[in-house]
DOMAR-501660 format. One line per 4 residues: number of its first residue (from 1); their letters; for each residue x, y, z of N, C-alpha, C, O. Coordinates in Angstrom, 1 decimal, always signed. Each point is the difference from the previous one (the first is absolute). Layout:
N
NUM> A> X/Y/Z/X/Y/Z/X/Y/Z/X/Y/Z  ...
***
This chain:
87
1> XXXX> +89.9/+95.6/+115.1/+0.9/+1.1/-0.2/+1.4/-0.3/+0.4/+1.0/+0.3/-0.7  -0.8/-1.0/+2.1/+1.3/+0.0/+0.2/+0.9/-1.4/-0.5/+1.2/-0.1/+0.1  -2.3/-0.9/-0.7/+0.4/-0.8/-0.7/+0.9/+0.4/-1.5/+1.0/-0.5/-0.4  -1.9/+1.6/-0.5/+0.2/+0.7/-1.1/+1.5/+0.7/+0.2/+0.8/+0.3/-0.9
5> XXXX> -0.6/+0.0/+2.2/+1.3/+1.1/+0.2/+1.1/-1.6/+0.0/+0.7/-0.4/-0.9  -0.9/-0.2/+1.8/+1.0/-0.8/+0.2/+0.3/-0.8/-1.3/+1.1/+0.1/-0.5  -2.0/-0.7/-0.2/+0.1/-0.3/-1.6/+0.7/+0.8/-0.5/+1.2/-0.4/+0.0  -1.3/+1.8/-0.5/+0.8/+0.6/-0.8/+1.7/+0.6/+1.0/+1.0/+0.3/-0.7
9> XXXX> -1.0/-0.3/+1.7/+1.4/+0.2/+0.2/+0.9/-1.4/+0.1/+1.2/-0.1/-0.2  -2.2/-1.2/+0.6/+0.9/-1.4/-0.9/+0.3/-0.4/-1.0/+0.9/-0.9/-0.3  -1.7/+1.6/-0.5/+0.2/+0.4/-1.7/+0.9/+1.0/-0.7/+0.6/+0.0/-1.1  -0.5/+0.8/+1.9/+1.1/+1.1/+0.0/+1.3/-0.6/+0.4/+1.0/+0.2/-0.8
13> XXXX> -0.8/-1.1/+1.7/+1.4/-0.2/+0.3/+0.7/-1.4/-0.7/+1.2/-0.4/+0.0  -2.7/-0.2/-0.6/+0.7/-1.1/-0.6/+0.4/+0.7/-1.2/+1.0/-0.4/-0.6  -1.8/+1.6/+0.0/+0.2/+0.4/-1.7/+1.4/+0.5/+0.2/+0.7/+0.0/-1.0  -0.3/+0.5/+2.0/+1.0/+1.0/+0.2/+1.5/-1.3/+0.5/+1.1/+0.4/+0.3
17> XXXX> -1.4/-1.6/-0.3/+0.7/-0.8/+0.3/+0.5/-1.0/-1.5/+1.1/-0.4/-0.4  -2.6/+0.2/-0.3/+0.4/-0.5/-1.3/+0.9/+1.1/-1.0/+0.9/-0.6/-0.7  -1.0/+1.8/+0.7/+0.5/+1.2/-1.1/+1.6/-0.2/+0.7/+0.7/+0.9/-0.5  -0.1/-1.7/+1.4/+1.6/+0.2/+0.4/+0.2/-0.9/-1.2/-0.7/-1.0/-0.1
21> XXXX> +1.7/+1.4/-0.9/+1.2/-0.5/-0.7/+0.3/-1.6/+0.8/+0.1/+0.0/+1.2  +0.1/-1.4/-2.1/+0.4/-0.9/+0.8/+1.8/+0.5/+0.3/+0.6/-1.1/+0.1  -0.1/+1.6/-0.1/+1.3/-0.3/+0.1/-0.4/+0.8/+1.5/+0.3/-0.4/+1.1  -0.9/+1.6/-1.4/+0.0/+1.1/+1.9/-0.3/-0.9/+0.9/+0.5/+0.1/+1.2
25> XXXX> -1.4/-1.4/-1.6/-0.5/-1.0/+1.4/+0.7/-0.7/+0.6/+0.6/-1.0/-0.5  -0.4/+1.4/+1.8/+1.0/-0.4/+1.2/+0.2/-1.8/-0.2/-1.1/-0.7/+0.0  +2.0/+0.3/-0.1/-0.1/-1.8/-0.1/+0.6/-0.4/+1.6/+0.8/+0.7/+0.6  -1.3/-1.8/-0.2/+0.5/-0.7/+1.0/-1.0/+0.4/+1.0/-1.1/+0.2/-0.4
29> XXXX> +1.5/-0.1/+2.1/-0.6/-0.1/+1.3/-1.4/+1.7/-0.1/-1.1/+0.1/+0.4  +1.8/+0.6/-1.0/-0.7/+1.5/+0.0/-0.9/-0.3/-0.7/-1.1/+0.1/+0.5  +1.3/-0.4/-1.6/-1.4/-0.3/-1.0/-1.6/+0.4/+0.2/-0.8/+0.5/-0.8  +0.6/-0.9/+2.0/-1.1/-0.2/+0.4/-0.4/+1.4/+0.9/-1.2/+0.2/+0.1
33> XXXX> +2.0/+0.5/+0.4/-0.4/+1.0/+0.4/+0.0/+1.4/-1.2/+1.1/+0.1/-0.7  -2.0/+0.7/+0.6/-0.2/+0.6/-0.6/+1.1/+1.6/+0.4/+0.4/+0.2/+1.2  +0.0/+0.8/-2.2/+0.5/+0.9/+0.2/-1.0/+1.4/+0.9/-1.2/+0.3/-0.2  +2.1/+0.4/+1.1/-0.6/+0.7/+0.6/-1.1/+0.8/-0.4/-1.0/+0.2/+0.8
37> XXXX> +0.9/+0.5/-2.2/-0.8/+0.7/-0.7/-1.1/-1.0/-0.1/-1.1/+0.4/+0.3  +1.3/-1.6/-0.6/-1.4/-0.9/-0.5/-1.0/-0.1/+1.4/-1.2/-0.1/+0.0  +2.0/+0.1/+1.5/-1.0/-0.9/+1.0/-1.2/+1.5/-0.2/+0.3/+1.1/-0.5  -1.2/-1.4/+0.9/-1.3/+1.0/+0.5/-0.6/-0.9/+0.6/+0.0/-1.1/-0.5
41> XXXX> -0.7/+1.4/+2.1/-0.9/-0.8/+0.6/-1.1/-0.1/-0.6/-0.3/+1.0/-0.7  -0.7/-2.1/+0.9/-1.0/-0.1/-0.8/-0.9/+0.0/+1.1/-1.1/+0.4/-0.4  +1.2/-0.8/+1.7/-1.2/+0.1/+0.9/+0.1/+0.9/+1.0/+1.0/+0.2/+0.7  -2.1/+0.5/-0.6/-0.2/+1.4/+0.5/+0.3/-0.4/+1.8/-0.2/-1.1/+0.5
45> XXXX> +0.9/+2.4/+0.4/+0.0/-0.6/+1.2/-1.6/+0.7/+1.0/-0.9/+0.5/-0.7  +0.8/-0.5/+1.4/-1.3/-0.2/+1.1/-0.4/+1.4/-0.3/-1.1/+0.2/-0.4  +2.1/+1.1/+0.7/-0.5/+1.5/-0.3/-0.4/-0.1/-1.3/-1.2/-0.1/+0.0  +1.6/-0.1/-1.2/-0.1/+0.5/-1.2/-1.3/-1.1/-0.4/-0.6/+0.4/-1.0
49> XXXX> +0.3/-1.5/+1.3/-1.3/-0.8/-0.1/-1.3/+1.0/+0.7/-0.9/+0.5/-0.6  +1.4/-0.5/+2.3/-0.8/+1.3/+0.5/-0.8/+1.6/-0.6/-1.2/+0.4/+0.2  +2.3/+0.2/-1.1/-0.1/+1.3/-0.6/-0.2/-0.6/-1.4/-0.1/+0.7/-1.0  +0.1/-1.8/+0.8/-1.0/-0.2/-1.9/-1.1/+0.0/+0.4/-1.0/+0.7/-0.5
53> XXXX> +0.8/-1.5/+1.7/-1.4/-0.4/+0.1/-0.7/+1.4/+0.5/-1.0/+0.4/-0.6  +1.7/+0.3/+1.8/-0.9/+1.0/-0.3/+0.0/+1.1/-0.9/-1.0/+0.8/+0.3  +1.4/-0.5/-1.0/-0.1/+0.5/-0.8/-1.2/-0.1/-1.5/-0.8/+0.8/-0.5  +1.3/-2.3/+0.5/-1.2/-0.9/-0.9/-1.5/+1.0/+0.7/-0.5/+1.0/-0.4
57> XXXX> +0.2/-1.9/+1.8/-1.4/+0.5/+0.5/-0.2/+1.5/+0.1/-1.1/+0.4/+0.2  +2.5/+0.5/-0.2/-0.5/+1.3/+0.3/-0.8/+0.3/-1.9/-1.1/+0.3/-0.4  +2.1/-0.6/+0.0/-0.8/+0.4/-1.7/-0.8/-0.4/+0.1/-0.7/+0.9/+0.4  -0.4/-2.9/-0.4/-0.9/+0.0/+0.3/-1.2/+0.5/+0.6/-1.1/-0.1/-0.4
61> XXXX> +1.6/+0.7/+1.4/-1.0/+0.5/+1.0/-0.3/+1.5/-0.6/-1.1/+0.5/+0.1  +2.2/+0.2/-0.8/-0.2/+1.4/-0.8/-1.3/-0.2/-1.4/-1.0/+0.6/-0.4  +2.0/-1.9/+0.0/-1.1/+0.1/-1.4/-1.7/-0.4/+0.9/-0.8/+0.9/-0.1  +0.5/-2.0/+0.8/-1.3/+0.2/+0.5/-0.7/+0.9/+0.6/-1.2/+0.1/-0.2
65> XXXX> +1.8/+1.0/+1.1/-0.4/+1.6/-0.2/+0.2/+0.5/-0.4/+0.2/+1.1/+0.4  -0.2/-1.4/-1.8/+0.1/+1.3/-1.1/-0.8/-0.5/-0.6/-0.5/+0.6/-1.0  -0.1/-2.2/+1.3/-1.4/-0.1/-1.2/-0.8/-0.1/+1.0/-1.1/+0.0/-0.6  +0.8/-0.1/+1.8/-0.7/+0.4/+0.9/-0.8/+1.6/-0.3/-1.2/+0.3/-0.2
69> XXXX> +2.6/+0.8/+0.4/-0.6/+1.3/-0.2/-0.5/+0.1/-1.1/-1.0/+0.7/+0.1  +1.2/-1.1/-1.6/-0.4/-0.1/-0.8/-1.4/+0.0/-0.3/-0.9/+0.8/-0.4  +1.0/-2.4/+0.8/-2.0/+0.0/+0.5/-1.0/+0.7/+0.6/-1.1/+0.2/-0.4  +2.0/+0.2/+1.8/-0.4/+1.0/+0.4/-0.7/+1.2/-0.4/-1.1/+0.6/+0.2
73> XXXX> +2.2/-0.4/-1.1/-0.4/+1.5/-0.9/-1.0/-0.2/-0.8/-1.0/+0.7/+0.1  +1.0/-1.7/-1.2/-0.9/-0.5/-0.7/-1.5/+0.1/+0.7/-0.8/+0.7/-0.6  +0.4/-1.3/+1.9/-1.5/+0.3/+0.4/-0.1/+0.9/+0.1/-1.1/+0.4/-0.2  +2.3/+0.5/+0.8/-0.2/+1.4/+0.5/-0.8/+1.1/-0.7/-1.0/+0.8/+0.0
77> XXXX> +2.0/-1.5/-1.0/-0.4/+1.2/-1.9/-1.6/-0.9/-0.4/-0.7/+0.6/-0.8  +0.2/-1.9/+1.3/-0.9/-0.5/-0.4/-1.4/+0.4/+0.3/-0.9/-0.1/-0.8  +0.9/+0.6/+2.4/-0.5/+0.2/+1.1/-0.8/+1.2/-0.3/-1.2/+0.3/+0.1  +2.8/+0.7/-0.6/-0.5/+1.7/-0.3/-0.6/+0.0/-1.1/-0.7/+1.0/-0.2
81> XXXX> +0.8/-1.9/-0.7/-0.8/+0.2/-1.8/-1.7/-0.1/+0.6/-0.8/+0.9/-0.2  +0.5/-2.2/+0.8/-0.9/-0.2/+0.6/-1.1/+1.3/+0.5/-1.0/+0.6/-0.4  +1.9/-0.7/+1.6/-1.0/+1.6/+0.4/-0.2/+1.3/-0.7/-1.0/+0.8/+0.1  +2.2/-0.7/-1.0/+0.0/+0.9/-0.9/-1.4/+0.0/-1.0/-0.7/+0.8/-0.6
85> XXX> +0.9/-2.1/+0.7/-1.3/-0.1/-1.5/-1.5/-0.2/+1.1/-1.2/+0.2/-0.4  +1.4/-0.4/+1.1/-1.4/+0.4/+1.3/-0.4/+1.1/+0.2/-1.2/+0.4/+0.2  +2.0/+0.2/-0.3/-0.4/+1.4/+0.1/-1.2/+0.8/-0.6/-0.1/+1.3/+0.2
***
């Protein structure tokens, strides 16, 4: 996933680098650094690695109790057909 993010915003800034007109492109020592609008960080710092990741496992952990209860319910409703028909 965080491979896929960083891919597309290196792809974003080179596309947005090829689309400059050759005459706009800085010649000489500057060249090489890119205009303020283009930089975007590409690697996440220690908090925002932290809050993907939990975030990631909080969804995780929701969708597995939600098919946990699911199941749940399923014997529940399986349980009562059961006795029902015992009767």
């Amino acid at each position: 996933m965080r491979s896929s993010i960083i891919t597309a915003a290196l792809l974003a800034v080179l596309g947005s680098a090829v689309a400059l007109p050759a005459s706009a492109a800085p010649i000489g020592p500057g060249a090489v650094a890119a205009p303020a609008g283009l930089v975007s960080t590409v690697q996440m710092d220690r908090m925002e690695r932290h809050m993907m990741r939990r975030r990631m496992e909080h969804r995780m952990m929701r969708h597995r109790m939600e098919r946990h209860m699911m199941h749940r319910e399923m014997r529940h409703r399986m349980m009562r057909r059961e006795m029902m028909h015992r009767m």
